[in-house]
C-alpha positions as CSV (number, residue, x, y, z in Angstrom):
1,X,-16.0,-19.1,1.9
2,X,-16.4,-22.5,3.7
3,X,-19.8,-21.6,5.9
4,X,-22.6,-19.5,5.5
5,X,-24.8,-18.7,8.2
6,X,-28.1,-17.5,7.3
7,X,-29.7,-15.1,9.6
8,X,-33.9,-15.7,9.5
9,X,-37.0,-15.6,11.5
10,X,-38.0,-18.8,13.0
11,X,-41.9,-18.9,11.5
12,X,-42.5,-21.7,9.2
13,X,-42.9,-19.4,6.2
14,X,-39.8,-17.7,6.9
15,X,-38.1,-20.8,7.5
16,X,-39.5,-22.4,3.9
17,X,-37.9,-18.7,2.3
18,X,-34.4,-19.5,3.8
19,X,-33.9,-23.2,3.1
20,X,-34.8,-22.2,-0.5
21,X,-32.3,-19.9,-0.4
22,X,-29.8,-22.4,0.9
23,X,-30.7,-25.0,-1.2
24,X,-29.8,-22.4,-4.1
25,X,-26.0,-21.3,-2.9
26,X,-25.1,-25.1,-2.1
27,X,-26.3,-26.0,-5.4
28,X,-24.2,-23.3,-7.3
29,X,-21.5,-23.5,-5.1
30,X,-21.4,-27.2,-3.4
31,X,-18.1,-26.9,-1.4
32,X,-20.0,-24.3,0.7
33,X,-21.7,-25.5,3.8
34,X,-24.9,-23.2,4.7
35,X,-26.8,-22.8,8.1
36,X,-29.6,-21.5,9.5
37,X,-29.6,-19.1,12.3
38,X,-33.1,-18.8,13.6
39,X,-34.3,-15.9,15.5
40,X,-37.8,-14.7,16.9
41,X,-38.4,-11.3,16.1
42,X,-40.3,-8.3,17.5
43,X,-43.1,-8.7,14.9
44,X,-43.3,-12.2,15.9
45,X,-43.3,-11.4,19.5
46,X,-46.2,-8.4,19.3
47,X,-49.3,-10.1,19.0
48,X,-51.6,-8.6,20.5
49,X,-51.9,-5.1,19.0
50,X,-51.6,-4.1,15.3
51,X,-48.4,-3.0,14.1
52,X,-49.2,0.1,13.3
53,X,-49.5,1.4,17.1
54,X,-46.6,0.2,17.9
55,X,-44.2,2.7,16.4
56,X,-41.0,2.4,15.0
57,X,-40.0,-0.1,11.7
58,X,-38.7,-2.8,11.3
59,X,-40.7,-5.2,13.5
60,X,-39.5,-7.8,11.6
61,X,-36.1,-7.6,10.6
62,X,-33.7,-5.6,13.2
63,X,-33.1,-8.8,15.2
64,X,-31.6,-10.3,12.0
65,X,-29.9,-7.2,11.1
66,X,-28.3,-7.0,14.6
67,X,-26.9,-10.7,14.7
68,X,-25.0,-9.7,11.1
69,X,-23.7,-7.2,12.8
70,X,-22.5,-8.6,15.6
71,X,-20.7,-11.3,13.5
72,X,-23.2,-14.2,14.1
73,X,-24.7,-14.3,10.8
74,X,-23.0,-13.6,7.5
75,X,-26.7,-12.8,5.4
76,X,-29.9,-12.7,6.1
77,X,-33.0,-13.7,4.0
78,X,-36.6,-11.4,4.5
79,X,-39.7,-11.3,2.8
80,X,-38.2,-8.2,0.8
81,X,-42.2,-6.3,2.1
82,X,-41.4,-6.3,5.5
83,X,-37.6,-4.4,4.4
84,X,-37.9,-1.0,5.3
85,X,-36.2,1.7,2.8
86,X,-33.9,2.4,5.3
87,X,-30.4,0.2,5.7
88,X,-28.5,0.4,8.6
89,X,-24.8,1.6,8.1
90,X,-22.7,-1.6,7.1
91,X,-25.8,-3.7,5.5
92,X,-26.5,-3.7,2.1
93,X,-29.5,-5.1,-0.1
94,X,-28.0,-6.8,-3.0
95,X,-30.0,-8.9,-4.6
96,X,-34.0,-9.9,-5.0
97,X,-35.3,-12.9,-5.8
98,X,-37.5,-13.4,-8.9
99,X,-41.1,-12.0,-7.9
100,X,-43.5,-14.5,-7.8
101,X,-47.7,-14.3,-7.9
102,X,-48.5,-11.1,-5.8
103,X,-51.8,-11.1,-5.5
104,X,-53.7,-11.2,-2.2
105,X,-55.8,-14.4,-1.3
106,X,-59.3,-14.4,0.3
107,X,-60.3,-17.2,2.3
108,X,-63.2,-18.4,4.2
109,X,-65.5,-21.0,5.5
110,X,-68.5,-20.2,4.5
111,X,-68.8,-17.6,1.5
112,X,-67.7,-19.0,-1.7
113,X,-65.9,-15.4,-3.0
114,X,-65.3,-11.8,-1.9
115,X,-68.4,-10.7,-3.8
116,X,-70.8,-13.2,-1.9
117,X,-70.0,-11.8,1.7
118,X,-73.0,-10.4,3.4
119,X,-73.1,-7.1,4.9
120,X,-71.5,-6.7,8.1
121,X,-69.2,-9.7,7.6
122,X,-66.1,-9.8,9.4
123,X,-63.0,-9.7,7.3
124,X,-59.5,-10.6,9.0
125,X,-56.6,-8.5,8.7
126,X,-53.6,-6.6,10.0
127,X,-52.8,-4.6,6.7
128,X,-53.8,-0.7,6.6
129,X,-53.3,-1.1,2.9
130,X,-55.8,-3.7,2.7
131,X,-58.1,-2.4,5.0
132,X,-57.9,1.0,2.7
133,X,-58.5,-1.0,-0.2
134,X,-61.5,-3.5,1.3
135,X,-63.3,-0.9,2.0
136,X,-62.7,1.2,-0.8
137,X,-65.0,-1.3,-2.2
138,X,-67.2,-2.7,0.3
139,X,-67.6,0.0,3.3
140,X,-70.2,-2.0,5.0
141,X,-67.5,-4.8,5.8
142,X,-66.2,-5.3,9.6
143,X,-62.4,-5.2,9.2
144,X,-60.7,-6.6,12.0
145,X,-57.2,-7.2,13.6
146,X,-56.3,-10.6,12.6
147,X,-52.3,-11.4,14.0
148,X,-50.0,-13.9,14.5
149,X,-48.1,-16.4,11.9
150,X,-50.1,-17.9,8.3
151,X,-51.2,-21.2,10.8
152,X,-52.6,-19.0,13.3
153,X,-54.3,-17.0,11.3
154,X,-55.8,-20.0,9.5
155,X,-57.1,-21.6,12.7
156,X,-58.7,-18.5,13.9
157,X,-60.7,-18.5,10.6
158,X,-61.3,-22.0,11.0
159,X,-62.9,-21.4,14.5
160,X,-65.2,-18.8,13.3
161,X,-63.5,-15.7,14.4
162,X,-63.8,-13.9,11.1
163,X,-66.2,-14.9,8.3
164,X,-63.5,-14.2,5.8
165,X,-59.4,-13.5,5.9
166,X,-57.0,-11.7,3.5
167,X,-53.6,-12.8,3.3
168,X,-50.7,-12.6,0.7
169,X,-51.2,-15.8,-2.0
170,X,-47.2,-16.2,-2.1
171,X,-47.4,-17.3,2.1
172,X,-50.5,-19.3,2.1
173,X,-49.4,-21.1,-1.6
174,X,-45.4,-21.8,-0.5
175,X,-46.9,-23.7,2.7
176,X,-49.5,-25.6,0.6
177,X,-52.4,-24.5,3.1
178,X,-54.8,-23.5,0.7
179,X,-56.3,-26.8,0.1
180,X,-57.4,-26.8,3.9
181,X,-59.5,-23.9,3.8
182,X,-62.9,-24.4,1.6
183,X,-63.3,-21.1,-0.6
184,X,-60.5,-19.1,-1.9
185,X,-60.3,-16.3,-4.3
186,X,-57.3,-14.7,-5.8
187,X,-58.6,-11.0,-5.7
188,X,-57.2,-9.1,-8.9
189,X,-54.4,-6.6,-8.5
190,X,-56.9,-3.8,-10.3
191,X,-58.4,-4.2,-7.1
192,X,-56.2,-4.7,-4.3
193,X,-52.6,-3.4,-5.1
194,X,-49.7,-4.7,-3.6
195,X,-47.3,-3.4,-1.1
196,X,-43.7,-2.6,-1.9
197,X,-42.1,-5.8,-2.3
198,X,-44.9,-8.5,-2.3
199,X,-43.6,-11.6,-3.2
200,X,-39.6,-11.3,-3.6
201,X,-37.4,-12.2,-1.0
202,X,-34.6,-9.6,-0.4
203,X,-30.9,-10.7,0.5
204,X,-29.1,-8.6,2.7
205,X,-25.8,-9.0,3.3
206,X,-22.6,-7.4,5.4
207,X,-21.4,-4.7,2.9
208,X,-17.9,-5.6,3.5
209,X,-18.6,-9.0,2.4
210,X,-17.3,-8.8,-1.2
211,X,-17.1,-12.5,-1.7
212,X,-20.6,-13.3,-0.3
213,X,-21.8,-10.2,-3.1
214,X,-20.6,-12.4,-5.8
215,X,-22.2,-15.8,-4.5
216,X,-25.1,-14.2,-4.1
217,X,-25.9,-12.8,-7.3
218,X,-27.3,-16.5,-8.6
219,X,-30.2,-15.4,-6.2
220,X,-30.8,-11.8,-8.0
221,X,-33.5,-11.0,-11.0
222,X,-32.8,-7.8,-12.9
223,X,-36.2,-7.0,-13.4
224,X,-37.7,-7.5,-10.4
225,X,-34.6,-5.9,-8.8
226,X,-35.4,-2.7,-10.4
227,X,-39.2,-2.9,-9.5
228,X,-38.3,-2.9,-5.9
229,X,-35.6,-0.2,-6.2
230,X,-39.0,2.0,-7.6
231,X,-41.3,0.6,-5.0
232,X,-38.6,1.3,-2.2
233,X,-37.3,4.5,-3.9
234,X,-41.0,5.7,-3.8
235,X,-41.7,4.6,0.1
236,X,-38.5,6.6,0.8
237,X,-39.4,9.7,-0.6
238,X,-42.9,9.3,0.9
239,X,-41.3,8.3,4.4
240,X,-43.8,5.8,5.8
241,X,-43.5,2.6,7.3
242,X,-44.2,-1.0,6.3
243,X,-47.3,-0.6,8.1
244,X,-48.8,2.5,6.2
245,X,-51.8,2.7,4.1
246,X,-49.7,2.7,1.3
247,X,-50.0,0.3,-1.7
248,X,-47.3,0.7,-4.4
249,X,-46.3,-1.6,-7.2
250,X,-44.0,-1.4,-10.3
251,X,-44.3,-3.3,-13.6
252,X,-42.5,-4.1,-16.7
253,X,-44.0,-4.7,-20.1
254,X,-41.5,-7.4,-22.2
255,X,-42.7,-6.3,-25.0
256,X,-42.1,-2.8,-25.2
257,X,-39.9,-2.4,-22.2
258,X,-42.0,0.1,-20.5
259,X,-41.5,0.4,-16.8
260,X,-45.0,1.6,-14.6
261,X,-45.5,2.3,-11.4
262,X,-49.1,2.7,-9.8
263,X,-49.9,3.7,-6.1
264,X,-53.0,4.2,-4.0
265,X,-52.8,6.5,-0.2
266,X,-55.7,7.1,1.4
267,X,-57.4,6.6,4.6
268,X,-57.4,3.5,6.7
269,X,-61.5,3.0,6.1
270,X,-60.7,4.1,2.1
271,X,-63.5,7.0,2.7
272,X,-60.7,9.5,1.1
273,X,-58.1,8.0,-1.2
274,X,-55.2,9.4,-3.8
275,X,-54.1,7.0,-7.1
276,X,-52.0,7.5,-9.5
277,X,-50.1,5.4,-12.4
278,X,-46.5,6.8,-14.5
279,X,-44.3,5.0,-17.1
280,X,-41.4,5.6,-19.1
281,X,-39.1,3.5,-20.8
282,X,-36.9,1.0,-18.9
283,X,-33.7,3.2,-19.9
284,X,-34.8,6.6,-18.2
285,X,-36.8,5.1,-15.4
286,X,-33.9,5.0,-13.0
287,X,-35.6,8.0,-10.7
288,X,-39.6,6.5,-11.7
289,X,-40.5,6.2,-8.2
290,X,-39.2,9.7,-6.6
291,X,-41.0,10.9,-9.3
292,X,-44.0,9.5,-8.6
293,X,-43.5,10.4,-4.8
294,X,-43.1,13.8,-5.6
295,X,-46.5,13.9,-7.6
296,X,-48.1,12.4,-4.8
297,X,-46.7,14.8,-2.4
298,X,-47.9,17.8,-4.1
299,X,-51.1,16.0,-4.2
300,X,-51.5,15.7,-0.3
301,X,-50.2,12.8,0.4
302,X,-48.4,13.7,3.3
303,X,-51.2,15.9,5.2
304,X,-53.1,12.3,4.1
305,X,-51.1,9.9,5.6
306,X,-51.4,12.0,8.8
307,X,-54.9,11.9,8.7
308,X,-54.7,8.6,8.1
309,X,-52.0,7.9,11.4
310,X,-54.5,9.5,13.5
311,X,-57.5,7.4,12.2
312,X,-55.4,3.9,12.2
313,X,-57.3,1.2,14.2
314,X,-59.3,4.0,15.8
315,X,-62.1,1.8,17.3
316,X,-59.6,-0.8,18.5
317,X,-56.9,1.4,20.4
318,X,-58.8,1.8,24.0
319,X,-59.4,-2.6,23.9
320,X,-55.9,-2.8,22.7
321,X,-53.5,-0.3,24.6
């Protein structure tokens, strides 16, 4: 191959995830020529209501998926959360980048930590799954809709909107924005647990491409390709969207090669909530994530994720629809 196109959305943090990427392949393979092929997608578009009453998945990647397909883009490059499990017939995920910090990142203007927030404070986000979890915690918090790109979201911070915002560490750190905003706070992953994917880029190519495969396995980790095969396995089985209360997230331990996988479901304002945690060696841990699915299922997930559908940004829908 000559050219590469790279299929990507046109946000800055999207943009940042797709020049790495090309900087990558012309490294490894300098007589290849790599371009960008920037597109605006639904999710980008959709800003003034949460995700999660719009419908459908995918908010952020069909455009992409649609220009490989119609020959205008040979890959693509996503923030491997916003994948869904599902892969349209002639796309293939084949590699994942090495996962990075995943922790979520509180910021704010006036309160030096997470902790320090008064009661009633207004916390910024779009997430279900950290909306569940915030409140898990702290049910006296005000969690509100808080859309648009990470610069957006920074400024609306900035001019008071929210006394505090939650965003992925990953996004605000690659963009070297944390420095502008005066308190941060990594919050630990014991108590707000990633979403399928968090902080791993996924690759996604035409599956015909067998050439492109091969080039584009200098971009794949083993291990953290097999922790998003659980997490994605797991969301599968469950059937939910990106945009579910759902937090799911797989490890491995070096040492003794013990692969775990912990989830929390529950209800968008985390007054009912399901967790649970399951290992087994790395060598049998092939199905780890439809197991844990099915344990979850038998536990209620299902009827709870329904509940929690019909509870999802509740106070917001009549401003908002």
């Amino acid at each position: 191959m000559k050219k590469i196109t790279i299929a990507t959305r046109a946000s800055d943090l999207a943009l940042w995830q797709a020049y790495h990427v090309r900087d990558i392949l012309e490294e490894n393979f300098p007589e290849v020529k790599v371009e960008l092929n920037e597109i605006v997608s639904k999710g980008d578009k959709i800003l003034d209501r949460p995700l999660a009453l719009i419908g459908g998945k995918g908010h952020f990647t069909k455009e992409l998926e649609d220009e490989m397909l119609a020959g205008n883009a040979d890959m693509a490059v996503h923030s491997l959360k916003d994948v869904p499990s599902y892969m349209p017939e002639g796309l293939e995920l084949v590699a994942i980048s090495p996962r990075q910090e995943q922790s979520d990142i509180f910021l704010s203007h006036n309160y030096i930590s997470f902790d320090k927030l008064p009661k009633g404070a207004v916390v910024g986000t779009t997430s279900l799954r950290r909306r569940m979890q915030l409140l898990a915690v702290r049910p006296d918090l005000k969690v509100k809709d808080l859309r648009g790109n990470v610069n957006t979201r920074l400024r609306k911070l900035s001019e008071g909107q929210y006394d505090a915002i939650i965003l992925a560490f990953i996004g605000v750190s690659r963009l070297d924005l944390i420095k502008d905003v005066p308190f941060s706070q990594k919050l630990p992953l014991s108590m707000m647990i990633p979403p399928m994917g968090q902080a791993s880029l996924g690759i996604q190519i035409i599956s015909s491409n067998d050439k492109l495969r091969e080039m584009v396995k200098v971009l794949n980790d083993t291990d953290s390709f097999l922790c998003a095969k659980l997490e994605r396995d797991f969301v599968s089985k469950i059937e939910v969207g990106c945009s579910a209360p759902v937090a799911v997230n797989a490890t491995i331990d070096r040492e003794s090669d013990i692969v775990s996988i912990r989830t929390m479901i529950g209800l968008p304002d985390g007054s009912e909530i399901l967790e649970k945690e399951i290992s087994e060696p790395r060598a049998i841990s092939g199905d780890l994530g439809e197991k844990l699915a099915q344990i979850m299922i038998n536990n209620g997930a299902m009827e709870l994720l329904k509940k929690a559908e019909n509870l999802a940004f509740k106070d917001e829908m009549p401003e908002r629809l």
